[in-house]
VEXDREN-2710 file (C-alpha; in Angstrom, 1 decimal):
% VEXDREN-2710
k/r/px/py/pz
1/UNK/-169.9/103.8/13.8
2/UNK/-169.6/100.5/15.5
3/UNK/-166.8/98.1/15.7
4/UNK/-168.0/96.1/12.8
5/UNK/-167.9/99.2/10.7
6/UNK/-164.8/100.5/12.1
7/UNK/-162.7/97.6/10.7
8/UNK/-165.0/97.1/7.6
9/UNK/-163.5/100.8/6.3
10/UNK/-159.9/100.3/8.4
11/UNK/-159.5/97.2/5.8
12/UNK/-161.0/98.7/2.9
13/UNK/-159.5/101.7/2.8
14/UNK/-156.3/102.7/0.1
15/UNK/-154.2/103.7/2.7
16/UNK/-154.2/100.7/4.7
17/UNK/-150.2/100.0/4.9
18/UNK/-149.5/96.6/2.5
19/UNK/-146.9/94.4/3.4
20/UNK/-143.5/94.1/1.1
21/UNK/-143.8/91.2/-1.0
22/UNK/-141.3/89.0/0.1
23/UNK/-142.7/89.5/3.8
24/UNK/-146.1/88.7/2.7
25/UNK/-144.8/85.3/0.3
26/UNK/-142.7/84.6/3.8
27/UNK/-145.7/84.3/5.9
28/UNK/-147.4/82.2/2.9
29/UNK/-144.4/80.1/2.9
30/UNK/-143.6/79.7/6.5
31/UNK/-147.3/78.5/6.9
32/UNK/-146.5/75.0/5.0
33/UNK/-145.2/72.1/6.9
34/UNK/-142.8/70.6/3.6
35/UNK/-141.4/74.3/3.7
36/UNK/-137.8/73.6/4.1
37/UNK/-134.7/76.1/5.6
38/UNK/-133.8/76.3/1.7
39/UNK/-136.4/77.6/0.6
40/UNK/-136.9/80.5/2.8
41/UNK/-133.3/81.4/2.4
42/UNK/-134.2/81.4/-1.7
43/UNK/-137.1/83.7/-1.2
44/UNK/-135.2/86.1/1.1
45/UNK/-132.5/86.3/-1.1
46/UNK/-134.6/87.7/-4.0
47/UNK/-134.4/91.3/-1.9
48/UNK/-131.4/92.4/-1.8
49/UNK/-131.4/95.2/0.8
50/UNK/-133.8/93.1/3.3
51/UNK/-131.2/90.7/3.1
52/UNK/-128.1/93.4/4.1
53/UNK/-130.4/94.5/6.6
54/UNK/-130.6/90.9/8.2
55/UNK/-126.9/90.0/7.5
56/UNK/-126.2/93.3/9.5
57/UNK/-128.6/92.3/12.3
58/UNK/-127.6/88.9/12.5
59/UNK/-124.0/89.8/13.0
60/UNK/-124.8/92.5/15.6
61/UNK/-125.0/92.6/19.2
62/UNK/-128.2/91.6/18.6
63/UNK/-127.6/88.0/18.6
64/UNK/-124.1/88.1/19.8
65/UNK/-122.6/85.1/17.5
66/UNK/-119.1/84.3/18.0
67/UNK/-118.6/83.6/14.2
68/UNK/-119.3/85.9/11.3
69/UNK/-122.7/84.6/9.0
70/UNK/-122.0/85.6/5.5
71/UNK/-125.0/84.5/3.9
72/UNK/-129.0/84.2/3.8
73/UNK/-128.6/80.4/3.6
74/UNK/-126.1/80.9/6.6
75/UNK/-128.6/83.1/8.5
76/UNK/-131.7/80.9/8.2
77/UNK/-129.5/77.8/9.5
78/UNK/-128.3/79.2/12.3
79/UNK/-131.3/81.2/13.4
80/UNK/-134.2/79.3/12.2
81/UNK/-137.2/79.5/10.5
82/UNK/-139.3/82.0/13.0
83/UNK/-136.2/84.2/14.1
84/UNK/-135.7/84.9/10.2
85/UNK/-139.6/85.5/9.6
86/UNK/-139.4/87.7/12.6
87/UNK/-136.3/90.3/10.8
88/UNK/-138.2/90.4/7.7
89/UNK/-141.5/91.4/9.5
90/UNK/-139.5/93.9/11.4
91/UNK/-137.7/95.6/8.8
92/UNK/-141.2/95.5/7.0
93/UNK/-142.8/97.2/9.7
94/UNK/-140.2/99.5/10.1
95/UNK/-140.1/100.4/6.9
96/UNK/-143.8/101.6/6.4
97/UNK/-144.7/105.2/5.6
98/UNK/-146.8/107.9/6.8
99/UNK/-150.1/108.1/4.8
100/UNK/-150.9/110.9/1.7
101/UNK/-152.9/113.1/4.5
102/UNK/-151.6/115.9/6.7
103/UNK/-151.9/114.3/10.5
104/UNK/-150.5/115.0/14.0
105/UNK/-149.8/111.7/14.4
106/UNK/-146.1/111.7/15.3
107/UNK/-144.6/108.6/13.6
108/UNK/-140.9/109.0/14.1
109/UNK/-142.1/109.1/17.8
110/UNK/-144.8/106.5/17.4
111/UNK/-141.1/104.0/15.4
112/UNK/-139.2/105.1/18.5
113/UNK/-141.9/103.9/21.0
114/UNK/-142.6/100.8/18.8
115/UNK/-138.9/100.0/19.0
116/UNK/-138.7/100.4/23.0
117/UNK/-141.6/98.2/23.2
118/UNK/-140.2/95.3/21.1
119/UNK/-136.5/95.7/23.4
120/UNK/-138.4/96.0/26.8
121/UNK/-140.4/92.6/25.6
122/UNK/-137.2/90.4/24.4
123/UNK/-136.1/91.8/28.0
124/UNK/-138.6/90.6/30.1
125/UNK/-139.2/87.3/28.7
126/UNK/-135.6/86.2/28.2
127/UNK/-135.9/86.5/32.2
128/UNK/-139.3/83.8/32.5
129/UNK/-137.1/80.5/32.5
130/UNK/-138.0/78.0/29.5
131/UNK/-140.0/80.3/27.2
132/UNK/-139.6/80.6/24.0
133/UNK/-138.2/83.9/22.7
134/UNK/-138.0/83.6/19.3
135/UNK/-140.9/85.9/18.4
136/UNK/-141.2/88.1/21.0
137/UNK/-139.0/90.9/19.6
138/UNK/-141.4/91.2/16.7
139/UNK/-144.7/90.9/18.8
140/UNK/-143.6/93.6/21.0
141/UNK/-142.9/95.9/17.4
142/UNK/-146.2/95.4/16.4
143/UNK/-148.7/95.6/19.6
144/UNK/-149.8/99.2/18.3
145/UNK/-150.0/98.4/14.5
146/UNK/-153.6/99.4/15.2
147/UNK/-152.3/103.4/15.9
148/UNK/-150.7/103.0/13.0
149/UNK/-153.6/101.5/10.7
150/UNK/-156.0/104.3/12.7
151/UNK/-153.7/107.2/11.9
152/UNK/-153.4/106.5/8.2
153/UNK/-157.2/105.2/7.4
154/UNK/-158.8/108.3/9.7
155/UNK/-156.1/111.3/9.8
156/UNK/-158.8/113.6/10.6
157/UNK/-160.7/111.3/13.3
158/UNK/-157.2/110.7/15.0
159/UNK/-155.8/114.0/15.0
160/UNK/-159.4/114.7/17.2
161/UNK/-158.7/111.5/19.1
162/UNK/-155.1/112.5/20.1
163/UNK/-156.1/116.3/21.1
164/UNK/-158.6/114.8/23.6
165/UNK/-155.9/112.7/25.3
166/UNK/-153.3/115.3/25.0
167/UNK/-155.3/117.6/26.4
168/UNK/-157.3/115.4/29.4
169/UNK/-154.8/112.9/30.0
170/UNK/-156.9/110.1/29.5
171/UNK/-156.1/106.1/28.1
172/UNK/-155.8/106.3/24.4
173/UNK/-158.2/103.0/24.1
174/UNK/-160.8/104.8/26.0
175/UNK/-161.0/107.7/23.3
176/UNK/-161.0/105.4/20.6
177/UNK/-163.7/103.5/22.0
178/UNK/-165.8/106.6/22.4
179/UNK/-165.1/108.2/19.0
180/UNK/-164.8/105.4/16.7
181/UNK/-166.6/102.4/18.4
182/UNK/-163.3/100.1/18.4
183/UNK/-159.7/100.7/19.7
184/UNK/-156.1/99.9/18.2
185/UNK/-156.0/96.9/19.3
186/UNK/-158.8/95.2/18.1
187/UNK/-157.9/97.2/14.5
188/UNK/-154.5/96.2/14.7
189/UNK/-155.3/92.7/15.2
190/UNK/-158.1/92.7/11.9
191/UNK/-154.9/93.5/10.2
192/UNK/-152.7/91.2/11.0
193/UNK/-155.2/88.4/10.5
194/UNK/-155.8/90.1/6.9
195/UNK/-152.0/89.8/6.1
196/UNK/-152.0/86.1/7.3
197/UNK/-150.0/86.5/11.0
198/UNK/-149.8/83.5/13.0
199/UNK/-151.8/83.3/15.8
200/UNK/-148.5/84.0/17.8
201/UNK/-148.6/87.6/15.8
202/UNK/-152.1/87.8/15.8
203/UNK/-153.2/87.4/20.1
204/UNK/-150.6/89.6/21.6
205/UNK/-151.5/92.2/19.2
206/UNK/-154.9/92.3/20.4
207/UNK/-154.5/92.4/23.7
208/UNK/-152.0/93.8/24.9
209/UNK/-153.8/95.8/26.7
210/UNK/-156.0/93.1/28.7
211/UNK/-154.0/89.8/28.7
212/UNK/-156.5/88.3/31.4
213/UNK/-158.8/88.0/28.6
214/UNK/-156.5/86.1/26.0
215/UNK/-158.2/82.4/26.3
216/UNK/-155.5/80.7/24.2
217/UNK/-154.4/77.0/25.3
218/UNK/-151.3/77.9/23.8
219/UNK/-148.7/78.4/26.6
220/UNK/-146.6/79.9/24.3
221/UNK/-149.0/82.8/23.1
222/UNK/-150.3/83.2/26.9
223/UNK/-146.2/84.1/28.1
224/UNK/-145.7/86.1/24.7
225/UNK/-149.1/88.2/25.6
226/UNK/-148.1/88.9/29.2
227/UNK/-144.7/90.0/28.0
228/UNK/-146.1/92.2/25.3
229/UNK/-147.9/93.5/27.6
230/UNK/-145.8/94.2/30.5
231/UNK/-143.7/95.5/27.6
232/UNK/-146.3/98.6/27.4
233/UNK/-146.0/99.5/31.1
234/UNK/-142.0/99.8/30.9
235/UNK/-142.1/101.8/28.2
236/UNK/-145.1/104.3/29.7
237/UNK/-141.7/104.9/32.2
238/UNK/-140.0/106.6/29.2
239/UNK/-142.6/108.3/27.6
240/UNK/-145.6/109.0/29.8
241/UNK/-145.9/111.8/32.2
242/UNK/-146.5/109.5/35.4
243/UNK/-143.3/107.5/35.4
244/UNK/-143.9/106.6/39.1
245/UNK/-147.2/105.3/38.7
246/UNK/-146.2/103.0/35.3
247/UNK/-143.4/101.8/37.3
248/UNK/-145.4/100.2/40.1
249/UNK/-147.4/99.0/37.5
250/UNK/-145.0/97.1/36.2
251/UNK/-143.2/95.6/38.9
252/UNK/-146.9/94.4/40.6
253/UNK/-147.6/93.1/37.6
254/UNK/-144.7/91.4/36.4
255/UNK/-144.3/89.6/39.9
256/UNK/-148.8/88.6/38.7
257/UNK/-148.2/87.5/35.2
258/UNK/-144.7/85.7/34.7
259/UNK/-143.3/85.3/38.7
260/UNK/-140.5/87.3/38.3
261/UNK/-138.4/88.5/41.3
262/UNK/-136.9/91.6/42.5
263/UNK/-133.5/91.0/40.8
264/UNK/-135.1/89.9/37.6
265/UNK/-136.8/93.2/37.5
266/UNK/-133.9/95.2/38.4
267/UNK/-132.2/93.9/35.6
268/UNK/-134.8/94.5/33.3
269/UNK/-134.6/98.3/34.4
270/UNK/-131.2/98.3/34.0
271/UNK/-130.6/96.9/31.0
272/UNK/-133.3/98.8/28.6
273/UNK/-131.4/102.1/28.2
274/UNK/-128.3/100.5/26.7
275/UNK/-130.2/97.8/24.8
276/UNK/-132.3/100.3/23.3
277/UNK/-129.5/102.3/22.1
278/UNK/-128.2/99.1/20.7
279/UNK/-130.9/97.7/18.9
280/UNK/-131.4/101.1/17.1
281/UNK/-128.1/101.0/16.0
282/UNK/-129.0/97.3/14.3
283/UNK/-132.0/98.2/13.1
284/UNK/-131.0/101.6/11.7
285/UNK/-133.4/103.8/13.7
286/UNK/-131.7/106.8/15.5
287/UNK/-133.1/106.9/18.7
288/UNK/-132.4/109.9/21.3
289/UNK/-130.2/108.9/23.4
290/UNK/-132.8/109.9/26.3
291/UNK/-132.6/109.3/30.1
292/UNK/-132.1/105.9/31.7
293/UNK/-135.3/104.8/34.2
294/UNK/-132.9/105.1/36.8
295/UNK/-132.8/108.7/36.0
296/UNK/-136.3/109.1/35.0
297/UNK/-137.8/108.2/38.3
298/UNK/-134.9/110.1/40.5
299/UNK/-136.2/113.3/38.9
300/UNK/-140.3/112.2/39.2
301/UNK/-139.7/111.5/42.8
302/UNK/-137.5/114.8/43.1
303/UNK/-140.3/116.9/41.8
304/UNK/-142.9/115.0/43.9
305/UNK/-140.8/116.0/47.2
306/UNK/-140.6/119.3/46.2
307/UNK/-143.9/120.3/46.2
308/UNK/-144.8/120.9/50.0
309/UNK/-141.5/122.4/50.8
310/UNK/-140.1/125.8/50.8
311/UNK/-137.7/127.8/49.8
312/UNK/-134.8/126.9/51.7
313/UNK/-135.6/123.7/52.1
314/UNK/-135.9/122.9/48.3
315/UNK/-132.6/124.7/47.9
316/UNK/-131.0/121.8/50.5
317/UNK/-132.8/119.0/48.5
318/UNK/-132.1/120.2/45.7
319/UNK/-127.9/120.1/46.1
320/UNK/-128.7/116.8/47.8
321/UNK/-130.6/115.7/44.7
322/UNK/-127.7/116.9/42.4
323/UNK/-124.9/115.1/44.3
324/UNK/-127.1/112.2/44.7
325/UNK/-127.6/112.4/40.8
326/UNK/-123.8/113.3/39.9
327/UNK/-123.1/109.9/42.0
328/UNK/-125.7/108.2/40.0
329/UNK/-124.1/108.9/36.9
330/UNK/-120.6/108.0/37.9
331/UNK/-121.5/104.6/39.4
332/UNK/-124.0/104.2/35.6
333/UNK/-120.6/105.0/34.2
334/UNK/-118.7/102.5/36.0
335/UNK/-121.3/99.8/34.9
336/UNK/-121.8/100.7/31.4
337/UNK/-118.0/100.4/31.6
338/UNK/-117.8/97.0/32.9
339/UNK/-121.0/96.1/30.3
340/UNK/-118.6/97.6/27.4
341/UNK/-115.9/95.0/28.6
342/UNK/-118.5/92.0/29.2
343/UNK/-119.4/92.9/25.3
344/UNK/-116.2/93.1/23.9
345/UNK/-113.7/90.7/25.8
346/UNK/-113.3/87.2/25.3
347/UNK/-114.3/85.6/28.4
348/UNK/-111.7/82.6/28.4
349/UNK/-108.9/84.2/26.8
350/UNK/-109.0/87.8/28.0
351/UNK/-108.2/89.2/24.3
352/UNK/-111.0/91.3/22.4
353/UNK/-113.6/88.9/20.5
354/UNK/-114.7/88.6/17.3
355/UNK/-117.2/91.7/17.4
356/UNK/-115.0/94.0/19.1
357/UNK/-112.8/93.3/16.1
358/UNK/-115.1/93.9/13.7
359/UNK/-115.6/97.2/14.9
360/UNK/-111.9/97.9/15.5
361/UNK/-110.7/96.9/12.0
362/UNK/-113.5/99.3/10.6
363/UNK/-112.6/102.3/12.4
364/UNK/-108.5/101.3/11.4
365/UNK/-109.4/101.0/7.6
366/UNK/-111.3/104.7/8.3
367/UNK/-108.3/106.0/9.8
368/UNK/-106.0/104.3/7.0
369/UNK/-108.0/106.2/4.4
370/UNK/-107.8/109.4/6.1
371/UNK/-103.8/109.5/6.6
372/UNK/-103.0/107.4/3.3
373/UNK/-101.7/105.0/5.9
374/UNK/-100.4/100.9/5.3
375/UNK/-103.0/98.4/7.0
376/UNK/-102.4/94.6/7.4
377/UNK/-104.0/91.8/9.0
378/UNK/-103.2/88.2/10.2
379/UNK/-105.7/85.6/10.4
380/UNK/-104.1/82.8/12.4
381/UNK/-105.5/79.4/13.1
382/UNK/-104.1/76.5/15.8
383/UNK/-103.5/73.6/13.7
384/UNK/-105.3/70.5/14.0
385/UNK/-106.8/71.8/17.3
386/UNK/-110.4/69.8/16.8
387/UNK/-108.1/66.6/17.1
388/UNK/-106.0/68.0/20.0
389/UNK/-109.2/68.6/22.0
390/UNK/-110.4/64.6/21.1
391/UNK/-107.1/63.3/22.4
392/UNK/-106.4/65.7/25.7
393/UNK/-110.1/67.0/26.1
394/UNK/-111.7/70.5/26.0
395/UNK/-110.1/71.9/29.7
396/UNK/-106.9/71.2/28.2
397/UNK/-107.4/72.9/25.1
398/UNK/-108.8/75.8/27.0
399/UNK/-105.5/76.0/28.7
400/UNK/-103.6/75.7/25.8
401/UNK/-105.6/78.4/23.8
402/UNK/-105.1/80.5/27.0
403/UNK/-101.4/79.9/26.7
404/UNK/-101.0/80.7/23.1
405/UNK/-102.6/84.1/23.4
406/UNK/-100.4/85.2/25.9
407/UNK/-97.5/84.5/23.3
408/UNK/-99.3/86.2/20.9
409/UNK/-99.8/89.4/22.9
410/UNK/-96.0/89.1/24.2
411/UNK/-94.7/89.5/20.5
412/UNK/-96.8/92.0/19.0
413/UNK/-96.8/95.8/19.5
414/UNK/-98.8/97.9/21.8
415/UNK/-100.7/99.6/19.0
416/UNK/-101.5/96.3/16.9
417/UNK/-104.9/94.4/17.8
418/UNK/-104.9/90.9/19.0
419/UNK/-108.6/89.3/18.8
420/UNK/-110.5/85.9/19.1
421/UNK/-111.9/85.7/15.6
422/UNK/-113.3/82.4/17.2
423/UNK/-113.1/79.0/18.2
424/UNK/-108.9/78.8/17.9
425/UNK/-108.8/81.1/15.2
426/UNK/-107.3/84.7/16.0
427/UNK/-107.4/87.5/14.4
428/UNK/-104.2/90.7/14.4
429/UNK/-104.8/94.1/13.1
430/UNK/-101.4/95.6/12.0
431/UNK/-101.9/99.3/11.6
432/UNK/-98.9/101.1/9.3
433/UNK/-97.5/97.6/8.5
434/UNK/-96.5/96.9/4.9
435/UNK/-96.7/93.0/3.8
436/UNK/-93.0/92.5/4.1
437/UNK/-93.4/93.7/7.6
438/UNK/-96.5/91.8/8.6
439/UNK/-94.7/88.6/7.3
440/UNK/-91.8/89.6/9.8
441/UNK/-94.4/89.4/12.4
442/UNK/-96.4/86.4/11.4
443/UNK/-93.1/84.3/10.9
444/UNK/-92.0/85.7/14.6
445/UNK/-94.7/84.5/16.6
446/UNK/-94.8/81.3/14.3
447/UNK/-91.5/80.1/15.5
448/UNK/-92.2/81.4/18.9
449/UNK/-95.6/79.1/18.8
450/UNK/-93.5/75.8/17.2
451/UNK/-91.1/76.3/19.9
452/UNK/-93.2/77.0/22.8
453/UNK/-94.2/74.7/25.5
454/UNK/-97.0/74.2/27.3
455/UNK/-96.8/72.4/30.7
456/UNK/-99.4/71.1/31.9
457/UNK/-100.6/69.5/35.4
458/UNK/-98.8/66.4/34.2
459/UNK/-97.9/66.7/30.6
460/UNK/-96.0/68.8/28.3
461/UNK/-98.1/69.6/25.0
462/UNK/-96.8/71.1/21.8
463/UNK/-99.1/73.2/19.2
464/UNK/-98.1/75.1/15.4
465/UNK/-100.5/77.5/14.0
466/UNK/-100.9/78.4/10.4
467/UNK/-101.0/82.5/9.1
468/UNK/-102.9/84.2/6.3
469/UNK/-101.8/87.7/5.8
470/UNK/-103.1/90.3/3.5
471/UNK/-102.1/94.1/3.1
472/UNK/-104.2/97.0/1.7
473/UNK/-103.7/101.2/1.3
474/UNK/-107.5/101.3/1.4
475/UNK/-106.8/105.2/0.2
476/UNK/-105.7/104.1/-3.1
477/UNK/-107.9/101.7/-3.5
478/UNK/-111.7/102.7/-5.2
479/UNK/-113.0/99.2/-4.3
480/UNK/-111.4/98.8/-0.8
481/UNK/-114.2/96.5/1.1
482/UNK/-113.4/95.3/4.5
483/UNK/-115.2/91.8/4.0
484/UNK/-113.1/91.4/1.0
485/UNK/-109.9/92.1/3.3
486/UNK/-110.8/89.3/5.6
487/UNK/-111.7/87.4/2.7
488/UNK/-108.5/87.7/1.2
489/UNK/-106.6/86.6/4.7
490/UNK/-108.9/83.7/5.0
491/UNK/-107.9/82.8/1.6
492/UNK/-104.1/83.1/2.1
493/UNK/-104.8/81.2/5.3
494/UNK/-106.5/78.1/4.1
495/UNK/-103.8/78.2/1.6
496/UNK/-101.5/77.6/4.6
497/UNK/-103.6/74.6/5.2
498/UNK/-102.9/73.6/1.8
499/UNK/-99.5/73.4/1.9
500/UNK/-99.0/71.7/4.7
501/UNK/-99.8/73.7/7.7
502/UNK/-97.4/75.6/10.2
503/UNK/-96.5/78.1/7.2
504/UNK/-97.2/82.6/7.1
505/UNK/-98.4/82.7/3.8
506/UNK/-98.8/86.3/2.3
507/UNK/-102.4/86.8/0.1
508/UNK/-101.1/87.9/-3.8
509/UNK/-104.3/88.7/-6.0
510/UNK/-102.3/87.0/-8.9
511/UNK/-102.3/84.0/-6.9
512/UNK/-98.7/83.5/-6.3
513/UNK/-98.4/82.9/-2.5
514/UNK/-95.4/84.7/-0.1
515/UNK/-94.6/82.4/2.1
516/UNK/-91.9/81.8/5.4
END
């Protein structure tokens, strides 16, 4: 058959993958100029799960927000328009199923590789200075659509297509040229044009595999193609059996397309092992944790100096390869170490920040359950601060913010955990601690905060800070929710506000307030 025939049949057929309807009334929507931020956020709300799924994204490591966003209407403001079409069409895509017919086609490989791709292309052009990234996570997931599309509308065809390059080794859109008169790409694109992709969808899609031949005016689409495309060749490191040869590839290439330097690639290397392992944990795909590249292309060019050597000598290169390895590993320890710390630590403060808490207060409220244990938190916020930083400026609010931690962390115990919940709010996790004790706490470092000083270069500055402080046994509790918990000392803590700020007010559900 020939290409036109090939799509014809690839479009027609009942097991063509359809898109969710929200996704598809997105795009629709998305498409208008009088659409508005509102009414995106009303259509994504309608789906329930999609919109956990984007909530849980949005407050991942993925994006990396200081504050917490609690809502779709939340999301779509702080994101954006494209950003939020981009989760839908990811989870979408992610979500699609194999097709009715018995096939080789490996798709829990074929989400993996799909999700590497989409990583290794937010990567590479988050290095090209000015472009616009907003899309380019979801380009890179969708390049090979077209496998997908192939694998479902011809099982048989494909399973013939993928022997052949298993067994010869040769370029998958070679095959599919030869044995159904069109490739992937081309089908992918079809597709996406069918389901009413933008043009910034639709041109990386297609080619991805030649970006020279992408004609689009559109500087935009032009960086989005290269990167998509570069994408492919960083990925081939992981998965192929030529690692060496992908990885020049990609660095002559990437230095052709977008200019980027030596340390720009380096990073990108780097980088993609952890960031893959992250952005399966936000997207809910549980990838292998695999090799690193580093590791990948120690071993290739081990086996590659192996082969003309004998015995004895690839005995000696071999303990030289494994100490060389072990000494890998332990300085890829050290970094991911100092990464971890760059992730979780406020960087002006020093203290933990607000994701590190999140994490930390779910793994207390686990441990809680497990021993039948107290848990209580503090939510604490400097008062009037906005006004403080209007009157002495920012740098002196920085040093004052840095001062008040430090008498934060001097009057708490080792065990309890002090975070930066964000902006000047702080957040304490009191493990064991009944309300009666918390409040002991809260009204401790209030008075030590009233009565504290801060000296300046040429000024002494005083502060107060106002306390919400709620207390659970999440063991005894059947509805025990952590957002609720945060809730409820968020609650207690405007309450503080209330009443006049500089007060530890305790959170009662029959709304009679505790309070020092």
């Amino acid at each position: 058959m020939n290409r036109d025939e090939l799509i014809l049949k690839a479009l027609n057929s009942d097991e063509l993958p359809t898109l969710p309807i929200v996704a598809s009334q997105l795009i629709s929507l998305t498409g208008k100029e009088d659409t508005t931020l509102a009414d995106i956020g009303r259509l994504v709300s309608q789906d329930i799960a999609l919109s956990a799924k984007i909530l849980k994204v949005s407050n991942s490591a993925f994006y990396n927000f200081p504050q917490q966003i609690s809502s779709i209407k939340q999301a779509v403001s702080i994101l954006g328009t494209n950003a939020v079409r981009s989760l839908v069409l990811s989870f979408s895509f992610l979500a699609m199923k194999s097709g009715k017919a018995q096939t080789q086609f490996n798709f829990e490989t074929f989400w993996d590789k799909a999700l590497a791709s989409a990583v290794a292309a937010k990567l590479i052009l988050e290095k090209v200075k000015g472009a616009d990234t907003e899309e380019i996570f979801v380009t890179g997931l969708l390049q090979n659509l077209g496998e997908l599309v192939l694998a479902r509308t011809f099982p048989a065809e494909y399973d013939s297509i993928l022997q052949i390059i298993e067994k010869e080794k040769l370029d998958s859109v070679e095959v599919e040229e030869s044995t159904l008169g069109g490739n992937h790409s081309l089908v992918g694109a079809e597709v996406a044009k069918k389901w009413g992709f933008p043009e910034v969808l639709i041109l990386p899609i297609r080619y991805h595999h030649e970006p020279d031949k992408c004609d689009s005016k559109n500087t935009k689409i032009q960086m989005t193609v290269k990167a998509v495309y570069l994408s492919d060749l960083l990925v081939n490191i992981l998965y192929s059996e030529k690692p060496n040869e992908y990885h020049s590839r990609f660095r002559k290439e990437a230095k052709r397309l977008l200019r980027l330097n030596s340390n720009d690639i380096e990073s990108i290397l780097e980088d993609m092992h952890s960031e893959l392992q992250e952005a399966g944990s936000s997207f809910n795909l549980k990838i292998k944790k695999g090799k690193s590249i580093q590791e990948i292309l120690q071993e290739a060019n081990i086996r590659l100096s192996l082969l003309n050597l004998d015995y004895d000598q690839i005995n000696r290169q071999l303990v030289q390869a494994k100490i060389h390895l072990e000494e890998m590993t332990r300085e890829l320890e050290k970094k991911n170490q100092i990464l971890n710390n760059l992730a979780n630590i406020d960087g002006l403060t020093g203290i933990y920040n607000h994701r590190f808490f999140q994490n930390a207060l779910d793994q207390e409220i686990s441990r809680s359950t497990r021993y039948d244990s107290f848990l209580s938190l503090l939510l604490i916020d400097i008062d009037r601060f906005k006004l403080f930083n209007d009157t002495y400026g920012h740098q002196t609010g920085d040093f004052v913010l840095i001062e008040f931690v430090k008498i934060l962390r001097k009057n708490i115990r080792k065990h309890d955990i002090l975070a930066r919940y964000g902006g000047e709010e702080f957040a304490i996790i009191l493990p064991e601690t009944t309300t009666e004790q918390a409040m002991t706490v809260g009204e401790k470092l209030r008075t030590s905060i009233e009565e504290a000083i801060f000296t300046g270069e040429s000024e002494d500055y005083h502060v107060t800070a106002s306390f919400g402080q709620v207390y659970g046994r999440p063991a005894a509790e059947d509805d025990f929710n952590k957002n609720d918990f945060i809730g409820k000392a968020d609650t207690a803590l405007y309450e503080a506000k209330e009443k006049g700020r500089n007060l530890v007010i305790a959170y009662s559900p029959k709304k009679k307030w505790l309070s020092f």
